[in-house]
C-alpha positions in Angstrom: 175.7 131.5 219.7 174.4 129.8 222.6 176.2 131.1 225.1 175.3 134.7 223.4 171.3 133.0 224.0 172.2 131.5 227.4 173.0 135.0 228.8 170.0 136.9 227.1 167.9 134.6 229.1 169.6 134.8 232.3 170.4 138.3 232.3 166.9 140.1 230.4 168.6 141.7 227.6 167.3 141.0 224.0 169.3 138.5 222.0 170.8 141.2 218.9 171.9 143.1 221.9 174.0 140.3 222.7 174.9 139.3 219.1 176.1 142.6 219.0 178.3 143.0 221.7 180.0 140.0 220.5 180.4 141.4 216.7 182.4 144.3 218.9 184.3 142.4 220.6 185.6 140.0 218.2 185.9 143.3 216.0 188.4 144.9 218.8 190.4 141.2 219.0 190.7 140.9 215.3 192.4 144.5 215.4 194.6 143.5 218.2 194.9 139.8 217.5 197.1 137.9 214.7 195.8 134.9 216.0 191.9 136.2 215.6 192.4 138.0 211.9 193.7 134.4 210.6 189.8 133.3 211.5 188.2 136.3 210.4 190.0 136.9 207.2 186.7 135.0 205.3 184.9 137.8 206.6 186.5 140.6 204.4 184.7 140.4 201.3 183.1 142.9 199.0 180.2 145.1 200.8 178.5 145.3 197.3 178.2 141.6 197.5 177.1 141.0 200.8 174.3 143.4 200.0 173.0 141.6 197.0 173.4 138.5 198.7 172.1 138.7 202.0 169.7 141.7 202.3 167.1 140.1 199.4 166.8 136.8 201.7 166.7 138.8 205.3 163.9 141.0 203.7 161.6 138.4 201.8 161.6 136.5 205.0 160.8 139.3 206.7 157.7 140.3 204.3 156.6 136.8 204.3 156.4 136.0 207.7 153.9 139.5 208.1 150.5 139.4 208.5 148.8 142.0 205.8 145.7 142.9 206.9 147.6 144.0 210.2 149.7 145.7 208.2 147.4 147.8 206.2 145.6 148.5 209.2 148.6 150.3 210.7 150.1 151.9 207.2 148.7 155.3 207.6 150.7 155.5 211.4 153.7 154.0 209.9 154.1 156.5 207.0 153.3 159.3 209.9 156.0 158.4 212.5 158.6 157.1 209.8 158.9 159.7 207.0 159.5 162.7 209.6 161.5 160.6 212.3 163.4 159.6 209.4 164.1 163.2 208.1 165.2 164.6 212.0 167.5 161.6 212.3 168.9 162.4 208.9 169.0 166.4 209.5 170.5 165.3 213.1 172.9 163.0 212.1 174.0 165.3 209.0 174.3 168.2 211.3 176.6 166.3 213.9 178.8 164.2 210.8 179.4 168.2 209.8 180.8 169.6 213.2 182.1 166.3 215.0 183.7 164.7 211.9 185.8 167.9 210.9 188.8 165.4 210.4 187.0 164.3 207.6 185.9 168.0 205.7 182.8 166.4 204.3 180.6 169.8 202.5 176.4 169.3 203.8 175.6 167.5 201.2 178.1 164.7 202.2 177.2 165.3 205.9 173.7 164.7 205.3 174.2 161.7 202.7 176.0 160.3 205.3 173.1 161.1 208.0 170.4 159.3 205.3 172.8 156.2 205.4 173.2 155.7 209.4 169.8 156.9 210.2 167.9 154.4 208.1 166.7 151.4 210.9 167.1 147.9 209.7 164.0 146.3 209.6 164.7 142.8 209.4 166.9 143.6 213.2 163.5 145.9 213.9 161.1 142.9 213.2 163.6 140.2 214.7 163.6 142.4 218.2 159.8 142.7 218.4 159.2 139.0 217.7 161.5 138.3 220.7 159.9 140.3 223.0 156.6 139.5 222.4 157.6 136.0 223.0 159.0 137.6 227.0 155.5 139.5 227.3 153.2 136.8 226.7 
């Protein structure tokens, strides 16, 4: 992890960025790699239970570390720009998982279940990037 820090601050880009790129590129050695899926092999556990793990703790930190009033204050343009950007990433998203993905045969529905699965944006990442660079504005 520090070097992943070390070159966000010498080279500008935000830290999950970097986090990121490494997550790929251990992904693409443990694929090639004996050696690299004998250290990885903890990692392979049961989605379901990383879920109800993890995701409770990442958000309640999240919602605790938020100011309300600020929030409240800024509901209204929240519920405007994310229910219909949500719904055209979905529809896009659906629309390309129906003509790209043929190998796959999915009907719309599935396309566009799929699109309301990838086109939801993490928060807790969301939240984590703004706190970072508001730290490199001011």
């Amino acid at each position: 992890m520090f070097v992943i820090h070390f070159g966000s601050k010498k080279y500008h880009y935000p830290f999950t960025v970097g986090c990121f790129l490494f997550g790929v590129a251990v992904g693409l050695l443990d694929i090639h790699s004996q050696f690299v899926r004998d250290f990885t092999h903890v990692t392979r556990m049961n989605p379901s239970d990383m879920m109800l793990t993890f995701l409770p703790i990442l958000v309640f930190e999240s919602s605790f570390g938020m100011d309300a009033h600020m929030f409240y204050r800024a509901l209204t343009q929240c519920i405007i720009l994310a229910l219909p950007g949500l719904l055209f990433c979905t529809a896009l998203t659906g629309i390309y998982a129906k003509f790209a993905l043929k190998s796959y045969n999915w009907s719309w529905f599935t396309a566009f279940l799929f699109g309301s699965i990838v086109s939801a944006t993490d928060p807790v990442a969301v939240v984590a990037l703004l706190k970072e660079m508001r730290k490199e504005i001011f």
